[in-house]
GUSETOR-184269 format. One record per atom (N, C-alpha, C, O, CB): residue in three letters; x, y, z. Coordinates in steps of 0.02 Angstrom, whole numbers, padded with zeros to 5 digits, always signed. Glycine has a CB too. Example, Ala and Ser with C-alpha at 12.3 -4.5 7.8 and 13.67 -1.06 7.14 Angstrom:
ALA+00660-00284+00390ALA+00615-00225+00390ALA+00660-00165+00390ALA+00712-00166+00423ALA+00565-00224+00452SER+00642-00112+00354SER+00684-00053+00357SER+00645+00002+00394SER+00670+00057+00402SER+00704-00030+00286
REM end
This chain:
UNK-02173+02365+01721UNK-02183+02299+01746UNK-02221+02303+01812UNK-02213+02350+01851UNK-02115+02261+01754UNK-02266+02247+01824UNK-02304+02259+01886UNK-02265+02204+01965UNK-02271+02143+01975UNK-02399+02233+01859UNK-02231+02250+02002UNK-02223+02230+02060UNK-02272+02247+02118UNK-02330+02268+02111UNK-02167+02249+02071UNK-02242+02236+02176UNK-02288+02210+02234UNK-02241+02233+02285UNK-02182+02238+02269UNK-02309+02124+02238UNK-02265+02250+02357UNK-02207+02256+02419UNK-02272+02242+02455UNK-02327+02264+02440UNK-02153+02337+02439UNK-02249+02181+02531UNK-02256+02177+02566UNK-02227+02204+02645UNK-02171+02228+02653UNK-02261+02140+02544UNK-02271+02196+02693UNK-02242+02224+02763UNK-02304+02218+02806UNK-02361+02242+02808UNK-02211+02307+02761UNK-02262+02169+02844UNK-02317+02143+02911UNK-02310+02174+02972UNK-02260+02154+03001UNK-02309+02067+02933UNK-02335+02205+02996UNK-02350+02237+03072UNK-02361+02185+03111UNK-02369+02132+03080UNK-02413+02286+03082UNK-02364+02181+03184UNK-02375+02138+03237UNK-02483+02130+03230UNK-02526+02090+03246UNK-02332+02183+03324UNK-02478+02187+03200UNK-02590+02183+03197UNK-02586+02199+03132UNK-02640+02228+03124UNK-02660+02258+03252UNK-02560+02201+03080UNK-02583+02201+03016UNK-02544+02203+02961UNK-02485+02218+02970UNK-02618+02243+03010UNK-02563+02190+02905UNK-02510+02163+02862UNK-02514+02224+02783UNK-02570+02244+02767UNK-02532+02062+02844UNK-02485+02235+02764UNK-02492+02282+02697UNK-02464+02254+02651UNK-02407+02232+02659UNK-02463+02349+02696UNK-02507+02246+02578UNK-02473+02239+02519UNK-02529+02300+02459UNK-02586+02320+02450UNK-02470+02139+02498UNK-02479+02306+02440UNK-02461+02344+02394UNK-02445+02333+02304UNK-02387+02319+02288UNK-02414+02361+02426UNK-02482+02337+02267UNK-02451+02343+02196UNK-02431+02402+02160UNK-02435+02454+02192UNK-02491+02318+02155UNK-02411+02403+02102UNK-02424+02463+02069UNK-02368+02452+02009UNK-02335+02402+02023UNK-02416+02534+02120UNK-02351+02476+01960UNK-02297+02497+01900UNK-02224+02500+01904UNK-02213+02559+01917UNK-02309+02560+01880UNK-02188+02481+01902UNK-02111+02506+01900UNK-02104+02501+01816UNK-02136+02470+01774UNK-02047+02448+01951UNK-02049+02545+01813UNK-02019+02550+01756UNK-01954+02481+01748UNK-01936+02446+01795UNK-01990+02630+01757UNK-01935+02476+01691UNK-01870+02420+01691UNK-01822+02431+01726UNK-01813+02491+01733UNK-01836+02408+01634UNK-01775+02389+01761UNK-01727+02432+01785UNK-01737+02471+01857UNK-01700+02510+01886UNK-01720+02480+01732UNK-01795+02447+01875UNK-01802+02479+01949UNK-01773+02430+01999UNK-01763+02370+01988UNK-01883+02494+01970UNK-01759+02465+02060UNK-01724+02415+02108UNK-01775+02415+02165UNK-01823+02452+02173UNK-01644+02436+02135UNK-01744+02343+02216UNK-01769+02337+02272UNK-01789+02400+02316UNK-01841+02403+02347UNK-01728+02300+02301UNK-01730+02459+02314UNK-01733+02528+02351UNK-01787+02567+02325UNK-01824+02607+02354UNK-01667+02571+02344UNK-01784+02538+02229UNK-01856+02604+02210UNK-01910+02568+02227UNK-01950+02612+02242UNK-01872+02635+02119UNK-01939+02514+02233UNK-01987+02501+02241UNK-02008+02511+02319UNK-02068+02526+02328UNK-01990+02448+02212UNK-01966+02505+02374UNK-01988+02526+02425UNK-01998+02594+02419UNK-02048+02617+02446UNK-01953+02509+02472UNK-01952+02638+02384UNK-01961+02715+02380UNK-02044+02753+02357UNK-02077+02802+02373UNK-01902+02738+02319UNK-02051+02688+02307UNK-02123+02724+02260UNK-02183+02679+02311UNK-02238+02679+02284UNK-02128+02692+02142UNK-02182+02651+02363UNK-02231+02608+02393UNK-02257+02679+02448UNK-02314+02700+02453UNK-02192+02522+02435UNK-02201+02704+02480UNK-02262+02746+02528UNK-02242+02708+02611UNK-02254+02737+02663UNK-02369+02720+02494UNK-02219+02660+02609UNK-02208+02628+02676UNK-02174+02674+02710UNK-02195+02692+02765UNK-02170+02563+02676UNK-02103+02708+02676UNK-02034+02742+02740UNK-02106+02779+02748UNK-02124+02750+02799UNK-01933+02801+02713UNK-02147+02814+02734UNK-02166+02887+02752UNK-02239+02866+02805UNK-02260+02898+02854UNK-02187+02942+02665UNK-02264+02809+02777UNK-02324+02792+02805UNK-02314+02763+02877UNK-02351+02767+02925UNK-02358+02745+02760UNK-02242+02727+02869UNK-02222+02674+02948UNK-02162+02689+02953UNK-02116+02653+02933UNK-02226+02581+02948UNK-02149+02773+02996UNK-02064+02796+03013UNK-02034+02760+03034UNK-01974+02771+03026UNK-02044+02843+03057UNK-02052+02693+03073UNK-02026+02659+03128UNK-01969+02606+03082UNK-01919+02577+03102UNK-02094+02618+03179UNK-01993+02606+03027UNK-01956+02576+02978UNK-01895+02601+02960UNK-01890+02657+02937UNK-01988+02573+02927UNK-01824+02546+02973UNK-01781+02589+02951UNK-01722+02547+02905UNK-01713+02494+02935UNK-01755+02630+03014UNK-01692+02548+02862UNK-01678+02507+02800UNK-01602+02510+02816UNK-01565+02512+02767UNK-01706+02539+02719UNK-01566+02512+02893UNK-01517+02516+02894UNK-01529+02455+02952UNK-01477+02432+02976UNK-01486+02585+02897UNK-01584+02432+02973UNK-01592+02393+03046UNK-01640+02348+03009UNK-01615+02292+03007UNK-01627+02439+03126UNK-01707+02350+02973UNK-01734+02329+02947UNK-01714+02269+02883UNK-01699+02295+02829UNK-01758+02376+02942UNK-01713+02209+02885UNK-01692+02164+02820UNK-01738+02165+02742UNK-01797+02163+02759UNK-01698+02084+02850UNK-01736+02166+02685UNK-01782+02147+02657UNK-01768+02112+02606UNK-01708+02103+02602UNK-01816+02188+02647UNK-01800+02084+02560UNK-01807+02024+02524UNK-01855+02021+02455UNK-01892+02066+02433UNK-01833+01976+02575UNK-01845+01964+02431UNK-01881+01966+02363UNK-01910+01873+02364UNK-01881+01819+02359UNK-01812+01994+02282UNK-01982+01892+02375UNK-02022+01823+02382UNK-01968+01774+02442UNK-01944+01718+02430UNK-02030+01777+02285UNK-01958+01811+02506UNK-01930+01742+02571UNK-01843+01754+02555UNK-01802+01731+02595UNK-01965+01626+02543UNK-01827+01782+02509UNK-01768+01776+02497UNK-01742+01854+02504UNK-01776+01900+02481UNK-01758+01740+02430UNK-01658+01866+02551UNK-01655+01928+02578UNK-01606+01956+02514UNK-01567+01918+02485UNK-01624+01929+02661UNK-01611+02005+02501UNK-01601+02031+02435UNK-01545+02113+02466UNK-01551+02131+02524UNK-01697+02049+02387UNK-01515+02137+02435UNK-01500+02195+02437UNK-01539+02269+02401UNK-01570+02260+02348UNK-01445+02182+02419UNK-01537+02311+02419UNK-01554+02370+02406UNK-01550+02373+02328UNK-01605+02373+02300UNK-01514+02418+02444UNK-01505+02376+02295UNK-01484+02397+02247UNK-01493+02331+02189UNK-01471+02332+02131UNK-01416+02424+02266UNK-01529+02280+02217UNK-01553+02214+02164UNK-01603+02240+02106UNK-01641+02287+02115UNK-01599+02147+02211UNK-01600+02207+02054UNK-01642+02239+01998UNK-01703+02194+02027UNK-01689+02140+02054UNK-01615+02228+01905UNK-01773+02215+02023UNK-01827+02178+02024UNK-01867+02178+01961UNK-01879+02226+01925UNK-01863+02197+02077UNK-01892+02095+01949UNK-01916+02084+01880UNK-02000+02074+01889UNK-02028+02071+01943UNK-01875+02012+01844UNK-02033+02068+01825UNK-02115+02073+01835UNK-02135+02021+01876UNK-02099+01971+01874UNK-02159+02068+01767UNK-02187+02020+01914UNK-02223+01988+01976UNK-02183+01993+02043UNK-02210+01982+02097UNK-02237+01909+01963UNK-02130+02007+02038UNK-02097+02017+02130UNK-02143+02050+02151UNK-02190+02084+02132UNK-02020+02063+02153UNK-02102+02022+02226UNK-02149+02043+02275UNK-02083+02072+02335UNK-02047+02032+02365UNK-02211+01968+02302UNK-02080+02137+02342UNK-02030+02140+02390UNK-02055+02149+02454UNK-02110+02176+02462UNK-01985+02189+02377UNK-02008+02122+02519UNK-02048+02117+02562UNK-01989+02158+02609UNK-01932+02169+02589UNK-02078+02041+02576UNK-02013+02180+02676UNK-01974+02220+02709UNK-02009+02188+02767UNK-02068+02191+02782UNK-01973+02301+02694UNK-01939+02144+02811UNK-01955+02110+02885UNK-01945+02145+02950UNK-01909+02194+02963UNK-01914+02051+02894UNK-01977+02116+02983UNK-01982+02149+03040UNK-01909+02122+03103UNK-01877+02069+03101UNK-02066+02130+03065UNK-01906+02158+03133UNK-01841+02102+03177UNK-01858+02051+03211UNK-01912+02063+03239UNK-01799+02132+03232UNK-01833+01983+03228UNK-01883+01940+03268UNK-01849+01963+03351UNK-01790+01974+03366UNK-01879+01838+03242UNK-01902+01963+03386UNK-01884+01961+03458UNK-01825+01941+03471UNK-01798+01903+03431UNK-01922+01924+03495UNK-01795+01960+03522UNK-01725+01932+03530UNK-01758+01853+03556UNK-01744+01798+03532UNK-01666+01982+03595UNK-01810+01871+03617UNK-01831+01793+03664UNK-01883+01775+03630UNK-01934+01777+03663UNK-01856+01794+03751UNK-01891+01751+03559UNK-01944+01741+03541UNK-01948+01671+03537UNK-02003+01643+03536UNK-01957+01776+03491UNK-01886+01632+03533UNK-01886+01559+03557UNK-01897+01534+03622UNK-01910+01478+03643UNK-01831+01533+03545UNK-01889+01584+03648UNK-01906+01561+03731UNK-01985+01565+03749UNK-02014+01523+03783UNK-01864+01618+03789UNK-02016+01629+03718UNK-02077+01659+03706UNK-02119+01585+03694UNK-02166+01561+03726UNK-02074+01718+03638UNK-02086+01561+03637UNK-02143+01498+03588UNK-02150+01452+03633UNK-02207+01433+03649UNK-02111+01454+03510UNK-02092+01424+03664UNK-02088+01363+03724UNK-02128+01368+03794UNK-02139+01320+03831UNK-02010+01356+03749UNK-02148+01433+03805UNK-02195+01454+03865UNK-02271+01440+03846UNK-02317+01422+03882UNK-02186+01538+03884UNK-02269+01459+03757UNK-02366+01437+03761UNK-02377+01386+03726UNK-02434+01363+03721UNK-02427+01493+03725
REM end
């Protein structure tokens, strides 16, 4: 089945397709994407991720067209941040 993983950097954004087999999870598809190895800074114990906006667990089955996405943390002052500009 053909899935997708997303992951946005502060300067750039990555998506990704490629094959899963049936039965693959949220964890394999980050596993077979290349992200842990490409962006160390990434870490899936601090890091949230999700399936199309919606936060999903590791171990969720993903079905054809997902798109898993792996978020970034928001600023702690990032509401305070928005109200300054």
């Amino acid at each position: 089945m053909k899935v997708g993983i997303a992951y946005a950097r502060p300067t750039s954004q990555i998506w990704r397709s490629f094959e899963m087999p049936e039965g693959a999870t949220v964890r394999d598809v980050i596993d077979r994407s290349g992200l842990l190895r490409d962006f160390p800074e990434l870490d899936l114990t601090a890091n949230k991720v999700g399936i199309f906006g919606t936060v999903a667990k590791l171990d969720k089955p993903v079905k054809e067209g997902d798109r898993v996405e792996i978020y970034r943390p928001i600023h702690p002052d990032a509401e305070l941040l928005e109200k300054k500009t």
